[in-house]
C-alpha positions in Angstrom: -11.2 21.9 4.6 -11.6 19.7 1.3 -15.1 20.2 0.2 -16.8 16.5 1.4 -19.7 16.4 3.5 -21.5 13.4 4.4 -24.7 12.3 3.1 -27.3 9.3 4.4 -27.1 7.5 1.1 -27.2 8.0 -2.6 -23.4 8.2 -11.4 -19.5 8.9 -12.9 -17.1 11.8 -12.8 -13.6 9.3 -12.8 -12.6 8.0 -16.6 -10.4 5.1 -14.9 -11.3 1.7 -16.3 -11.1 -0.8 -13.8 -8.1 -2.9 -13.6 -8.0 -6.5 -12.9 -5.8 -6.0 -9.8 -7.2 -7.2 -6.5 -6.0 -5.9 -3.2 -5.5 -8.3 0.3 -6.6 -7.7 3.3 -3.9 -6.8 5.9 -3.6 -10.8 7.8 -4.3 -12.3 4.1 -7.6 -14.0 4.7 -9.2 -12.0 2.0 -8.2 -10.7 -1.2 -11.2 -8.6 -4.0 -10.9 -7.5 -7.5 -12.9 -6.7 -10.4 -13.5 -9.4 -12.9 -14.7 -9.3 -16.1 -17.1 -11.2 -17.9 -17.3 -10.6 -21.5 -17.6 -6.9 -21.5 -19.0 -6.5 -17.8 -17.0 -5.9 -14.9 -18.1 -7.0 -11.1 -17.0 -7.8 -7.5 -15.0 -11.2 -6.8 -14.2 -12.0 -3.5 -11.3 -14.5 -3.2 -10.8 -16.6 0.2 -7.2 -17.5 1.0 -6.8 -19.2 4.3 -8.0 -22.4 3.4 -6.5 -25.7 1.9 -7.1 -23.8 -1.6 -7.8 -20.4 -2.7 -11.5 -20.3 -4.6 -13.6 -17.1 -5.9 -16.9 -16.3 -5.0 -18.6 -13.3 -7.6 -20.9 -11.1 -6.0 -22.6 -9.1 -9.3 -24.8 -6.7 -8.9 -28.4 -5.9 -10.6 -26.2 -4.2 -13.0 -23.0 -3.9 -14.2 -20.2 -2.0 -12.8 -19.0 1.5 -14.0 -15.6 2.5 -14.3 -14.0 4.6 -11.1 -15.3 1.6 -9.1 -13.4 0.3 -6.3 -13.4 -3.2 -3.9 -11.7 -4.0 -0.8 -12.4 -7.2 1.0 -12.5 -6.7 4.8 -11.9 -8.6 7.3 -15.3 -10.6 8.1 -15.5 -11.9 4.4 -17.5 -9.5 2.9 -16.5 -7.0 0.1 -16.7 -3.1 0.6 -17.3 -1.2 -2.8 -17.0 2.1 -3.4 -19.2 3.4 -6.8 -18.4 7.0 -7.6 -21.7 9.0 -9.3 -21.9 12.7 -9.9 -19.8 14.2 -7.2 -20.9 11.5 -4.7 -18.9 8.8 -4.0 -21.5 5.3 -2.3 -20.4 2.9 -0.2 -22.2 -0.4 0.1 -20.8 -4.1 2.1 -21.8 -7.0 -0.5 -22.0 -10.4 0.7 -23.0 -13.8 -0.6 -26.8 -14.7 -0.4 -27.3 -18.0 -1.9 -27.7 -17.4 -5.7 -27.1 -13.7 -4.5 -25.6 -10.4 -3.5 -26.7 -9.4 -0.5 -25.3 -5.3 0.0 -26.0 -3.6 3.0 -25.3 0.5 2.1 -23.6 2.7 4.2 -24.1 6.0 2.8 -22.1 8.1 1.0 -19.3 10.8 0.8 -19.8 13.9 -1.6 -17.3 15.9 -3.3 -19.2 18.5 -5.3 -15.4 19.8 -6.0 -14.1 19.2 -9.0 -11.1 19.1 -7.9 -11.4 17.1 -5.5 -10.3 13.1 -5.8 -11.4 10.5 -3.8 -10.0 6.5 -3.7 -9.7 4.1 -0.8 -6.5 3.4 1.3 -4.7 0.4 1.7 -6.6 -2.3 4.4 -6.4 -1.2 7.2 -4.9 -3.6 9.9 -7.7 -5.4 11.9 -10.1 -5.7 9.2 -13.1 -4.3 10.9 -12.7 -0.5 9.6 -11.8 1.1 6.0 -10.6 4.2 5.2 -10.4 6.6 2.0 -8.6 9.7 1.0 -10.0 12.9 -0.3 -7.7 14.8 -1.9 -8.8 18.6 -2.9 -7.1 21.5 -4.6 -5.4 22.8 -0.5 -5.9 19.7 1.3 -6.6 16.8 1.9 -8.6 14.8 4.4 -9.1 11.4 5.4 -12.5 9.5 6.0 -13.8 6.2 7.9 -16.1 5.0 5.3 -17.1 1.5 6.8 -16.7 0.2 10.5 -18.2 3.6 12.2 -21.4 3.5 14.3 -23.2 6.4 11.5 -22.1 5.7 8.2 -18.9 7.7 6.8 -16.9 9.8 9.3 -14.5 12.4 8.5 -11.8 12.1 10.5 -9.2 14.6 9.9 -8.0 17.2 7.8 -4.5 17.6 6.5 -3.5 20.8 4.6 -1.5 20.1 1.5 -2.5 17.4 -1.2 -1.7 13.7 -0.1 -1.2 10.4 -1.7 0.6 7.0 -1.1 -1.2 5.4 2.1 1.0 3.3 4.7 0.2 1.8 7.9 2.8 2.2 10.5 1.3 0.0 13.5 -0.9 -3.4 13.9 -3.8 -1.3 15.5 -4.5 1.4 12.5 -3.8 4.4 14.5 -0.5 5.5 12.7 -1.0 6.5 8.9 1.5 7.6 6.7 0.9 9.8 3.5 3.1 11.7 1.0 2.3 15.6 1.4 3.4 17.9 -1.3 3.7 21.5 0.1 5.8 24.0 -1.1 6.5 22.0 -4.4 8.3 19.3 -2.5 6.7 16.2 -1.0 7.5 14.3 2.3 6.1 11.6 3.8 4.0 12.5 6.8 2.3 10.7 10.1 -1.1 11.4 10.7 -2.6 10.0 14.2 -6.2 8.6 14.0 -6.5 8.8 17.7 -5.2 11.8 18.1 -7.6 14.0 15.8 -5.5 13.7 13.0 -3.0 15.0 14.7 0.3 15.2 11.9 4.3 14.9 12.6 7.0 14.7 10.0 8.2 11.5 9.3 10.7 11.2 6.5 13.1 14.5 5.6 16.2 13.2 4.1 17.4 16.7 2.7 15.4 20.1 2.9 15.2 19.8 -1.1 14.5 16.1 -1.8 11.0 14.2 -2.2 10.8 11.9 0.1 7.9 9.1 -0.4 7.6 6.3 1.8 6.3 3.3 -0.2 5.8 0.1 2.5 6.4 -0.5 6.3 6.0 -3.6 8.5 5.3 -2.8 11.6 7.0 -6.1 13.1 10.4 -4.6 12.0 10.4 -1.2 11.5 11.4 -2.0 8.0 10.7 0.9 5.6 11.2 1.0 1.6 11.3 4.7 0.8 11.3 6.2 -2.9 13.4 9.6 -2.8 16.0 12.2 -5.4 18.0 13.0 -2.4 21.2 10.9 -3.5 20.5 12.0 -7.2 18.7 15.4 -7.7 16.5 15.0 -10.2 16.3 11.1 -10.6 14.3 9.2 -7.7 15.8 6.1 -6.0 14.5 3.3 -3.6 16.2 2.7 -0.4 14.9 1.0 2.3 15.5 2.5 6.3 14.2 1.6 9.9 11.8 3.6 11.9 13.0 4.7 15.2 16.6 3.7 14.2 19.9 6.4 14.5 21.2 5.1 10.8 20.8 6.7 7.9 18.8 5.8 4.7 20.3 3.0 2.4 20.1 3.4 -1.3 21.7 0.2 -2.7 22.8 0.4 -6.5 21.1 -3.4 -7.0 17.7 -1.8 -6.5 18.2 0.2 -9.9 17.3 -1.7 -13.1 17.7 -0.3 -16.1 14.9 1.0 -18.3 12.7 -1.1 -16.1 10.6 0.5 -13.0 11.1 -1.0 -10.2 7.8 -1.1 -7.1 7.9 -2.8 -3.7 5.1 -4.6 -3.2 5.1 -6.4 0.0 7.5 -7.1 3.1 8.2 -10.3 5.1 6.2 -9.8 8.5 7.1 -11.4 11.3 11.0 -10.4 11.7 11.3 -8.3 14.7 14.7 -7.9 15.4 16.0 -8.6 11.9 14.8 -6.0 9.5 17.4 -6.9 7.2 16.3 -10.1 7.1 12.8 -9.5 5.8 11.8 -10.6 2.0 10.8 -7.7 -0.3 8.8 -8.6 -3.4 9.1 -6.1 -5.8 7.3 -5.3 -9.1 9.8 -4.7 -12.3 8.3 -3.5 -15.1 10.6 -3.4 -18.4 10.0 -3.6 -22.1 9.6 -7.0 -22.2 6.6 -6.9 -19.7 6.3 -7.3 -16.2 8.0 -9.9 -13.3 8.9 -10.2 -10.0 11.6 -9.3 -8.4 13.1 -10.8 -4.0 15.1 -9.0 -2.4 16.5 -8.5 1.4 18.2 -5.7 2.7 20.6 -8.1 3.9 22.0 -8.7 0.6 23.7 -7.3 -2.6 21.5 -8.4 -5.6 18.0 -9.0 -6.6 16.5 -12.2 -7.6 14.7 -12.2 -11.0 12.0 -14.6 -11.0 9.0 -15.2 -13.8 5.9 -13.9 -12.6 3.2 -16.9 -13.0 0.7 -16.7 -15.8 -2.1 -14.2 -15.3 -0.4 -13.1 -12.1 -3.0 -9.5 -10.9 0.7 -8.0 -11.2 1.8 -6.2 -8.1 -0.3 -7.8 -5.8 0.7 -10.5 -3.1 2.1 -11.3 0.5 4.6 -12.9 2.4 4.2 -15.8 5.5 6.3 -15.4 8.1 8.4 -18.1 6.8 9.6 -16.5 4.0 7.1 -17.6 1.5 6.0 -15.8 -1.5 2.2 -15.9 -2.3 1.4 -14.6 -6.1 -2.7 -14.3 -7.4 -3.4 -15.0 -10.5 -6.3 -15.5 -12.6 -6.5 -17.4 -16.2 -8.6 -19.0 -18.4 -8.1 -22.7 -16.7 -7.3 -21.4 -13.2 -10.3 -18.5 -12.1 -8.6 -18.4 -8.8 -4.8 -19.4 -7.8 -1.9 -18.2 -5.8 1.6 -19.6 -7.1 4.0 -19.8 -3.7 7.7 -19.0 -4.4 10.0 -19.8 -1.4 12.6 -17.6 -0.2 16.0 -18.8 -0.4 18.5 -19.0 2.4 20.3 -15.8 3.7 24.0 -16.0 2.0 26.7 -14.6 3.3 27.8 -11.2 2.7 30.4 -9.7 0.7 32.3 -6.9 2.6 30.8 -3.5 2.4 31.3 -1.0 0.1 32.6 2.3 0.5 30.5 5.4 1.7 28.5 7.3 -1.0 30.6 10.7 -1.4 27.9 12.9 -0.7 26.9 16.0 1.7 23.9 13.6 3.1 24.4 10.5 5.2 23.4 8.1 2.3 25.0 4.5 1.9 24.6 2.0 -0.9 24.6 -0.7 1.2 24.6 -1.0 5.4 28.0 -2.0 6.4 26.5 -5.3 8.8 23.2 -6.5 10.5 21.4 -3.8 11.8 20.3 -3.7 15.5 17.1 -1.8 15.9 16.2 -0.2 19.1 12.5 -0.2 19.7 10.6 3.0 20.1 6.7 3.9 20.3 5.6 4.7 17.1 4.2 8.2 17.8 7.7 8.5 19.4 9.3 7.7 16.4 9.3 9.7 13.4 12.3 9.8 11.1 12.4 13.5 10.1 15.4 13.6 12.7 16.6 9.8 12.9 17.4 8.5 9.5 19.8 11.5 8.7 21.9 11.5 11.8 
């Protein structure tokens, strides 16, 4: 069991400086970051489901350290988690007037060295957050706001973990990345179930497979993985519960640039290949953004907007784009980039000539069937 034991409440063993990224909450109400002021850093809590985005800054008595982390939940208010000799506090802030208001929830030690802690995605809902332990054998997953006592471990997988997906709307299903046995492969891990863990993506018994985003309207799922090039790692995008294989198309590779999905077009039940993927490409020349569908051939190349918190944002259901950014002039904006019309599509390409049941590009619209999610795992779908 990674070494992490609850304590009722509580300085800083992670040499990360914060980044002025903000993360979203999972409907898009809510979106937090780290600002900086001169050479201070503290909370911001944006609102985004009104007529106009604004900023509210919850600071603290002092300023914050690096290691620090924020994640807006659900209700408005901002969950913060400040790491301090081993221990790792978690506190709620809210607006007070003039104020901060924070309302502590205890804390999660990790007298390990070893042993790395950070927070997961939103979960959906809003109400509950979670974090990730990792230790030197395993790794194990906590509720660290929305339980009745403070942090709550919650399960324990063996193996060390990263990435973080959510599978379903009610955050039961989670995905991680397991290494073990010096190969990684995306994994389930059931919340309701005690942690219970199934396999979820195997392409080949010798590739890594990561899983990188889902949207648990559609099914659709973009996956990072060497199994159609040994030694070089790919994006290809698949469906869960769906008998075809895993799609690598050759329009996702960019060269010298590295290409990130960062958020999927929700909303598109039966058309996964009709959702919008906004993608992060970062090249010599800096970093922009990238739409793309499944549906289609080539990648869109678009300017990111001026202090755009790269690799953040999210899709409407109508296909629009929603950017943050933060500059001088503007503390708090969101730049909205439609997406364009479907096109028509050019006949398919031949079948990658390989041992695995890999194609560049799906050879028409894809059908999905629907299947429970704890029914659903890929390890034996995606490769038949």
């Amino acid at each position: 069991m990674t070494a992490c034991a609850i304590e009722p409440a509580a300085e800083h063993e992670d040499d990360e400086v914060p980044r002025a990224v903000c993360t979203i909450t999972a409907d898009g109400s809510y979106a937090a970051r780290l600002a900086l002021d001169g050479d201070c850093w503290f909370p911001e809590r944006w609102t985004l489901d009104g007529p106009e985005p604004y900023a509210v800054p919850l600071p603290a008595h002092q300023p914050e350290e690096p290691g620090t982390e924020v994640q807006p939940m659900g209700d408005g208010r901002v969950l913060i988690r400040r790491p301090t000799d081993g221990r790792h506090i978690f506190s709620l802030l809210y607006p007070t007037g003039p104020g901060t208001g924070e309302l502590l929830l205890g804390a999660v030690q990790c007298p390990d060295e070893g042993t790395r802690l950070r927070m997961l995605p939103p979960a959906p809902g809003g109400d509950k957050a979670y974090a990730l332990a990792v230790g030197r054998r395993s790794s194990a997953v906590w509720l660290v706001a929305g339980g009745a006592f403070g942090p709550e471990h919650l399960a324990e997988i063996p193996g060390r973990c990263s990435g973080g997906v959510w599978l379903d709307r009610a955050g039961r299903m989670l995905a991680l990345d397991r290494e073990s046995g010096g190969r990684t492969k995306a994994v389930v891990v059931d919340l309701e179930r005690d942690g219970e863990v199934s396999p979820l993506l195997q392409i080949t018994a010798d590739s890594d497979d990561r899983l990188l985003l889902a949207d648990p309207d559609s099914g659709l799922l973009l996956i990072r993985s060497d199994a159609p090039s040994p030694g070089q790692e790919r994006l290809g995008w698949g469906v869960l519960g769906s008998t075809l294989p895993v799609r690598f198309p050759e329009c996702l590779r960019v060269p010298d640039c590295a290409v990130t999905p960062f958020a999927i077009q929700p909303g598109q039940v039966l058309t996964p290949e009709s959702c919008g993927v906004a993608l992060r490409i970062d090249g010599p020349v800096g970093s922009w953004v990238g739409v793309w569908r499944p549906a289609e051939r080539q990648v869109r190349h678009l300017a990111a907007p001026e202090g755009w918190l790269a690799g953040t944002g999210l899709w409407t259901r109508d296909g629009v784009l929603q950017l943050p950014y933060a500059t001088r002039e503007v503390r708090c904006g969101v730049a909205r980039m439609g997406l364009p019309p479907l096109e028509e599509r050019p006949e398919a390409e031949p079948r990658s000539p390989s041992s695995m049941p890999v194609e560049k590009e799906p050879p028409g619209p894809v059908t999905t069937r629907p299947v429970p999610l704890q029914q659903a795992p890929l390890g034996g779908l995606v490769t038949k």
